[in-house]
C-alpha positions as CSV (number, residue, x, y, z in Angstrom):
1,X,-111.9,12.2,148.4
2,X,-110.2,14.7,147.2
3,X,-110.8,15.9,143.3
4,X,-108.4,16.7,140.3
5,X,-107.9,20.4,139.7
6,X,-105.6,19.7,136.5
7,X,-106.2,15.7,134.9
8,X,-104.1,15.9,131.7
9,X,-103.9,12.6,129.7
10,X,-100.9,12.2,126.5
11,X,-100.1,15.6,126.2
12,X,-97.9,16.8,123.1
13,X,-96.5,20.0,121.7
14,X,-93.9,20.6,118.8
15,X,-92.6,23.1,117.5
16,X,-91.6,22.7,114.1
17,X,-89.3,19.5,114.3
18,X,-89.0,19.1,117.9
19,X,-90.9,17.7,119.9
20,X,-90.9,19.4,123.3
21,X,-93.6,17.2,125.1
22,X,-94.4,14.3,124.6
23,X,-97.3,13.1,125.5
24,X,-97.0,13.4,129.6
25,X,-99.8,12.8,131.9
26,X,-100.6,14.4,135.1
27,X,-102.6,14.3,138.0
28,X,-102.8,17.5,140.8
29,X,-105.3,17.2,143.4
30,X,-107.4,20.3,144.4
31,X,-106.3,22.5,147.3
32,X,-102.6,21.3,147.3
33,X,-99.2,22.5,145.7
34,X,-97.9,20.6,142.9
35,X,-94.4,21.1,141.4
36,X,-93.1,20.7,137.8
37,X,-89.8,20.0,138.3
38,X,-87.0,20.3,135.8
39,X,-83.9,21.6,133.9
40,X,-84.4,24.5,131.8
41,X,-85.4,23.2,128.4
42,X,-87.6,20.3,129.6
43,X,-90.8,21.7,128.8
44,X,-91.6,23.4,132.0
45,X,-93.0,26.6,130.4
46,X,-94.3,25.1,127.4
47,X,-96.5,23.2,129.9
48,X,-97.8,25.6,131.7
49,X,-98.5,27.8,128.3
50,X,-100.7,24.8,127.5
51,X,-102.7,24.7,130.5
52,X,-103.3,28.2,131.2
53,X,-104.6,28.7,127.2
54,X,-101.3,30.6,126.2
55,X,-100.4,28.3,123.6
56,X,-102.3,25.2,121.7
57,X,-101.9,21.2,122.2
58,X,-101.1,19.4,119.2
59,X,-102.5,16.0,121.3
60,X,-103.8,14.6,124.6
61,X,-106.4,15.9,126.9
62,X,-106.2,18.2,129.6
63,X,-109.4,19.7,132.1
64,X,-108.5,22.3,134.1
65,X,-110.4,23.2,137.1
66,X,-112.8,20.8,135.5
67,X,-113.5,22.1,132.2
68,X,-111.9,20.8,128.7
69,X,-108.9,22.6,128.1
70,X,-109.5,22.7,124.0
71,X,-113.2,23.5,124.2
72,X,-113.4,25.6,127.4
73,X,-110.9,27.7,127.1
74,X,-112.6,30.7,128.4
75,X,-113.8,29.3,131.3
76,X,-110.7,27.6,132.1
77,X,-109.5,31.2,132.0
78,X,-111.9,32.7,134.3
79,X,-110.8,29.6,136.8
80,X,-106.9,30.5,137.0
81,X,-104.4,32.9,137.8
82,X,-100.7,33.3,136.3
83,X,-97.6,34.6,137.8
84,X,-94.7,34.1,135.0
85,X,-90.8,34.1,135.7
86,X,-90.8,37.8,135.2
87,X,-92.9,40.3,137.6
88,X,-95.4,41.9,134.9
89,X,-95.9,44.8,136.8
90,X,-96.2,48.5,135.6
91,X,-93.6,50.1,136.7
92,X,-95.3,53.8,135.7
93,X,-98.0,52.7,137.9
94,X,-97.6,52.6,142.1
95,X,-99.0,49.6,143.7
96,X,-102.2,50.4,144.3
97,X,-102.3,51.7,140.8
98,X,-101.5,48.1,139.3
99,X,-103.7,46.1,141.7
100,X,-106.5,48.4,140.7
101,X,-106.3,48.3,136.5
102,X,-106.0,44.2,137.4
103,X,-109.7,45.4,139.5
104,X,-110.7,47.2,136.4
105,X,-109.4,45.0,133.5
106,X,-111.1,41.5,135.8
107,X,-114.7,43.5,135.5
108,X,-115.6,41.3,138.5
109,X,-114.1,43.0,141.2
110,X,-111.4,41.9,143.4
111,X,-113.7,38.5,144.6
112,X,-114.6,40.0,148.0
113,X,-110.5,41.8,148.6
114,X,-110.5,44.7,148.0
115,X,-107.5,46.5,146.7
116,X,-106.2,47.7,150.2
117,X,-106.7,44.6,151.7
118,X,-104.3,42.9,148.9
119,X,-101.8,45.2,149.5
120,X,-102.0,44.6,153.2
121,X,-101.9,40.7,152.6
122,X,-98.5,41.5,150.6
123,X,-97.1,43.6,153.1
124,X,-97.0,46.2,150.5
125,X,-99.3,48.8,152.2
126,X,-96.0,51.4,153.0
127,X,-95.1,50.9,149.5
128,X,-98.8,51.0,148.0
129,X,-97.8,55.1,146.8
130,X,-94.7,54.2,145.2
131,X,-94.0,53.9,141.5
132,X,-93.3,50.3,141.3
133,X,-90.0,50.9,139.6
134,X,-88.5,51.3,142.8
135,X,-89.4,48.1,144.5
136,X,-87.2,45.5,145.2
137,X,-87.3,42.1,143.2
138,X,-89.1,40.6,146.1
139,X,-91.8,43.4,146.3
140,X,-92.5,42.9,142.4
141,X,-92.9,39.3,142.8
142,X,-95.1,40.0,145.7
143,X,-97.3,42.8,143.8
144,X,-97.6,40.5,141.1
145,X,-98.8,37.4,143.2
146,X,-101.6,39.9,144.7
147,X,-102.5,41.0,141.3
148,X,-102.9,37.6,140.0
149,X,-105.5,37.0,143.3
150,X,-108.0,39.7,141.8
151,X,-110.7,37.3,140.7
152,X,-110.2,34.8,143.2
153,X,-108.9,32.1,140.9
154,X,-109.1,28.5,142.3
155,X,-105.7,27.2,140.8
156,X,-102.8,29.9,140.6
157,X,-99.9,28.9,138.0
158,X,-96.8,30.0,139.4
159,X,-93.6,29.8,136.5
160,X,-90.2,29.8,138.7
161,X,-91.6,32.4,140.9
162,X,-88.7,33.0,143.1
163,X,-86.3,32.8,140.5
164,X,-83.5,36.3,141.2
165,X,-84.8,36.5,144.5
166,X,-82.4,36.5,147.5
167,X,-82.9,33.9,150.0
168,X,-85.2,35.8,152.6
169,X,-87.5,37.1,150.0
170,X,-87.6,33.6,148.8
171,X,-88.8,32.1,152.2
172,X,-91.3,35.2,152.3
173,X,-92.8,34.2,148.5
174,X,-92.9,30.3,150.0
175,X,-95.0,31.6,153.3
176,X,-97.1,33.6,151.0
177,X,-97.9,29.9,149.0
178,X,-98.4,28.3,151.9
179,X,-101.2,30.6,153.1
180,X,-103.2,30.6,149.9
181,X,-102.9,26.9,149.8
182,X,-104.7,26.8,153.2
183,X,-107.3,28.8,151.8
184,X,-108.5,26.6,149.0
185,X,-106.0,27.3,146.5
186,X,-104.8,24.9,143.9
187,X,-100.8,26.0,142.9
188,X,-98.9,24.7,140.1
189,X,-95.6,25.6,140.5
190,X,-92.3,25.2,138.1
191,X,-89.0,25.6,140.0
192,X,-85.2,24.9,139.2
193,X,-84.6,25.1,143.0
194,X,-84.8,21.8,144.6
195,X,-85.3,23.0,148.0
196,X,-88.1,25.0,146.9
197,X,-90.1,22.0,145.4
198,X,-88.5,20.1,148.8
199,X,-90.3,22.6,150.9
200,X,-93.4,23.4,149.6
201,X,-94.8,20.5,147.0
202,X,-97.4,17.7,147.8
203,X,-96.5,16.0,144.8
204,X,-93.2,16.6,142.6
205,X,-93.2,15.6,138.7
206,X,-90.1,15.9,137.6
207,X,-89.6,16.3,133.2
208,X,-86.9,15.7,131.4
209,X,-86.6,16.4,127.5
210,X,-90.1,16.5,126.9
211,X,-90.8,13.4,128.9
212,X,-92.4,12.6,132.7
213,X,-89.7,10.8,134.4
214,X,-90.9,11.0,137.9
215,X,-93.6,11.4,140.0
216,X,-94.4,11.2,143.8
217,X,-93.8,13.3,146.9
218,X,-90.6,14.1,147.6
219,X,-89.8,11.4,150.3
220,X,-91.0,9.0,147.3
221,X,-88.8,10.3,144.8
222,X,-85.7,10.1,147.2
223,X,-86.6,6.6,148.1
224,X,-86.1,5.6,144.6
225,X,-82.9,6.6,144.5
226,X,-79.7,4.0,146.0
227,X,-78.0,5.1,149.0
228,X,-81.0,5.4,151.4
229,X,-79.2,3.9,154.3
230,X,-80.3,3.3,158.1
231,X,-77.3,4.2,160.5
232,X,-76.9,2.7,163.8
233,X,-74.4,3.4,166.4
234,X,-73.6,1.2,169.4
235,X,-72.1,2.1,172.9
236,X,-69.0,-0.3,172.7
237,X,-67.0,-2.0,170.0
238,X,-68.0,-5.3,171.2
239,X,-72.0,-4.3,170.2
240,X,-70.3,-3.1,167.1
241,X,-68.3,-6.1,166.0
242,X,-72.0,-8.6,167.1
243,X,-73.8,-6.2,165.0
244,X,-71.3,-6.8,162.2
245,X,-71.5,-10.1,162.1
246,X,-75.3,-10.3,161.9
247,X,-75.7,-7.7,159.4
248,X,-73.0,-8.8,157.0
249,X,-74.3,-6.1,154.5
250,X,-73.7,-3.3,156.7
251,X,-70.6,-1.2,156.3
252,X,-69.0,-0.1,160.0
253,X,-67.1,2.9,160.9
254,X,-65.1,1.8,164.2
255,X,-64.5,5.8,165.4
256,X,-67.7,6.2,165.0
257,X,-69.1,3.1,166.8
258,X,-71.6,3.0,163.4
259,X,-73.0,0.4,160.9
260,X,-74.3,1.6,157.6
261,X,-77.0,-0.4,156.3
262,X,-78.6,-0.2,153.3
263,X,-82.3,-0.5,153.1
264,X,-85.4,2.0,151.4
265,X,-86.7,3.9,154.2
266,X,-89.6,2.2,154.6
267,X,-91.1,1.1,157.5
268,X,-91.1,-2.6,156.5
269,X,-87.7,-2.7,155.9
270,X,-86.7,-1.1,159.3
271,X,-88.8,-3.2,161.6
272,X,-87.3,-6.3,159.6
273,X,-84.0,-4.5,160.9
274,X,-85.0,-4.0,164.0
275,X,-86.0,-7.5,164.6
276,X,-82.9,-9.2,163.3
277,X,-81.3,-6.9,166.3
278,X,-83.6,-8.0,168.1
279,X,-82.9,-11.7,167.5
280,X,-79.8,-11.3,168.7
281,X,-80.4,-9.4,171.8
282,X,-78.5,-6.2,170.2
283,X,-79.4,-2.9,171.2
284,X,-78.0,0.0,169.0
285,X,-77.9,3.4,170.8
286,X,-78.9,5.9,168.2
287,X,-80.7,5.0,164.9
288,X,-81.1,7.4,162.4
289,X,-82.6,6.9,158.3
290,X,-80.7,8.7,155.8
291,X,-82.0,9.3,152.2
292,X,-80.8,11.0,149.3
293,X,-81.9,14.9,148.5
294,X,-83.3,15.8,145.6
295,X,-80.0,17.1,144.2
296,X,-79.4,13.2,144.0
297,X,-82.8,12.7,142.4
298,X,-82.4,15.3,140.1
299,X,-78.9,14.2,138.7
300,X,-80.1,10.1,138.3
301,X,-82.7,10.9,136.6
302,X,-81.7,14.1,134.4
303,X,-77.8,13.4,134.4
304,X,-77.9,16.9,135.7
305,X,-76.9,18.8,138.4
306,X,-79.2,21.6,140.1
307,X,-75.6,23.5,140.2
308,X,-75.7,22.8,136.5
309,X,-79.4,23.7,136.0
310,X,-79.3,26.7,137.9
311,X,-76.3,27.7,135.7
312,X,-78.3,27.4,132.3
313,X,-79.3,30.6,130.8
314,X,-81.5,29.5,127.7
315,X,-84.9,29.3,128.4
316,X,-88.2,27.5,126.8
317,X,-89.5,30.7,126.1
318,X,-87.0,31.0,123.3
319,X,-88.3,28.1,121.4
């Protein structure tokens, strides 16, 4: 059975008269990614300041890699690493230069890596010379994520991490993830990109104004959601019209040879499907389940639009 690597229970913060959250509770299991999901101003940053002893609760509960986050704050430190929207790298200082001060500063060593191997895991090894001022957004990110590995932390905050990079340096940053994840590692990861948190989260908690209004994987989340719909299509428009008839809910598309029908995705509800076709000795020659995206999450249950979201320029750090 897996165990908790963050339980947080009613967790609050305000600054002065707003409250920016209130009172959420969460759940990420050890070795898996979790993903805070969220416009900018819902609390995403503010959240992960709590947890990673940035910044104090004003209620609730929250163990981190299981020690009290109010009492134990220095060994909840020595547990995690955190990578914040912006690459805090030296830019004076080459690679190597940064990933050993992190060596230096940790007074642990680098947990068993040493400083060349990091670089090597980064693909940073032709760059490890270079001043890091002229790396590419994607190499910062990446020199950063290797410097917050020095210690070996067991759960690794990751605040928008990807956020400015183009698209292939994104997919890079999510195979990077993936591979710490299979070695143990617990990430906590904010996003405004809904494919991100698509691709790479277990579990997805989506926040809104200071408030949980979601939680599940993404298939979950989706199923929530009307418009989930099976779609079947028929050889001939005989099939079609029987099919009709039966499943009087169904909406047909003639050039198509379809039927629409609404349902949750769920097994259950497609094998109750399947048997009324049954019943009827219909036979549909394609079936396919469609569900909405999280775009379509996102906007029920924030009103917002990733378009929107992804717009915004304000962020929580400004509160």
């Amino acid at each position: 059975m897996p165990t908790s690597a963050i339980a947080v229970s009613g967790l609050r913060k305000t600054f002065k008269d707003k409250v920016v959250l209130d009172g959420i509770d969460l759940d990420v299991r050890a070795g898996t990614i979790f993903s805070l999901l969220g416009p900018n101003g819902a609390g995403k940053t503010t959240t992960v300041n709590l947890l990673t002893t940035l910044t104090r609760a004003d209620g609730g509960t929250a163990r981190v890699a299981g020690h009290d986050l109010a009492t134990e704050a220095k060994a909840v430190r020595a547990a995690i690493g955190v990578t914040g929207q912006f690459a805090a790298v030296d830019e004076l200082l080459t690679g190597s230069e940064n990933l050993q001060l992190m060596v230096d500063l940790n007074g642990r060593g680098a947990g068993g890596r040493s400083v060349a191997e990091l670089l090597e895991r980064f693909e940073l090894t032709e760059a490890a010379h270079k001043p890091a001022s002229t790396y590419s957004g994607g190499m910062r990110r990446k020199l950063d994520l290797a410097m917050t590995l020095v210690g070996d932390p067991e759960i690794i905050f990751l605040d928008e991490p990807t956020t400015g990079l183009d698209p292939r340096s994104r997919r890079t940053m999510w195979s990077i993830i993936r591979d710490l994840v299979a070695d143990g590692v617990t990430i906590f990861l904010t996003t405004q990109y809904l494919e991100e948190a698509d691709q790479l989260a277990d579990r997805i908690a989506v926040l809104d104004q200071g408030h949980i209004v979601a939680q599940g994987t993404a298939d979950e989340l989706k199923r929530q959601i009307p418009g989930t719909h099976v779609r079947l299509r028929f050889a001939t428009l005989a099939e079609l019209d029987a099919a009709a008839r039966v499943l009087a809910d169904g909406t047909r598309d003639d050039e198509a040879l379809s039927l629409r029908v609404p349902g949750d995705g769920g097994t259950r509800s497609l094998r109750t499907l399947l048997d009324r076709l049954d019943e009827y000795s219909l036979t549909a020659e394609e079936l396919s389940v469609h569900t909405p995206d999280l775009d379509d999450v996102f906007l029920a249950l924030t009103g917002r639009t990733a378009e929107t979201t992804d717009r915004t320029t304000e962020t929580e750090a400004a509160r």
